[in-house]
C-alpha positions as CSV (number, residue, x, y, z in Angstrom):
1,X,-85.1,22.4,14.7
2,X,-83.2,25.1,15.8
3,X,-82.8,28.7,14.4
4,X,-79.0,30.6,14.1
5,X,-78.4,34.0,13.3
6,X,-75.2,35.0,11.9
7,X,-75.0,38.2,14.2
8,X,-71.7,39.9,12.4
9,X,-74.2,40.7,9.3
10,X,-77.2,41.5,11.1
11,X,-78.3,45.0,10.3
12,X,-81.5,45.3,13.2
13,X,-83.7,46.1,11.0
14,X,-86.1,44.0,13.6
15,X,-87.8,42.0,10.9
16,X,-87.2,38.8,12.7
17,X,-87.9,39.6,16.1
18,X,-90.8,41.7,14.8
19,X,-92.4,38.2,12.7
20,X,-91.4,35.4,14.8
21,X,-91.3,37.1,19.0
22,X,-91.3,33.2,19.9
23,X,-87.8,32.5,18.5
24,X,-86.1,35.7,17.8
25,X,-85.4,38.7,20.5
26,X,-83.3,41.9,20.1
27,X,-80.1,41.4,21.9
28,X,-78.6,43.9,24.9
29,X,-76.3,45.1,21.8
30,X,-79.0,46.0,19.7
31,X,-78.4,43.1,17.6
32,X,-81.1,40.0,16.9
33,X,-80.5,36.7,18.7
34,X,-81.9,33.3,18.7
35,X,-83.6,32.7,22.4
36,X,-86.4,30.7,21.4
37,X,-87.1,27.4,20.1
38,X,-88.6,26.5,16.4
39,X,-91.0,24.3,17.2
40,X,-94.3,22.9,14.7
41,X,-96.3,25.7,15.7
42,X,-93.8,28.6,15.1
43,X,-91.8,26.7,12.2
44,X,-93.7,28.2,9.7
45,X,-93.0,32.3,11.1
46,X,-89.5,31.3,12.0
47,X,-89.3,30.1,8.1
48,X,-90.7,33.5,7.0
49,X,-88.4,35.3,9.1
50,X,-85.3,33.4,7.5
51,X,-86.5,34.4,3.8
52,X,-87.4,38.1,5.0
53,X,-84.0,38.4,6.4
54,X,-83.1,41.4,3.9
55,X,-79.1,40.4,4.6
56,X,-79.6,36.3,4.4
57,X,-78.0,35.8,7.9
58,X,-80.5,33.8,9.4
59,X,-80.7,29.6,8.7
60,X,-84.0,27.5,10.1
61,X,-81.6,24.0,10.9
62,X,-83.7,20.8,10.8
């Protein structure tokens, strides 16, 4: 599974990063990116991270 983030929506409003560190980082531009795995043990914040997103722009892949 892998997690995207459409970055030209992203707001960084650091909900992502903030629920799911494993997966999601705050870029150098300020803006979330993906640098982490979703994996069975963090499949379940990643997830929560992806519904939180308060502008829809991330999507948990299977």
């Amino acid at each position: 599974m892998k997690a995207v983030i459409d970055r030209d929506g992203c707001i960084s409003c650091g909900l992502c990063y903030d629920t799911c560190p494993e997966v999601f980082r705050v870029g150098d531009d300020g803006l979330a990116e993906v640098w982490g795995e979703v994996k069975e043990d963090n499949y379940d914040l990643a997830k929560e991270a992806e519904e939180g997103c308060p502008v829809s722009v991330i999507t948990i892949e299977e």
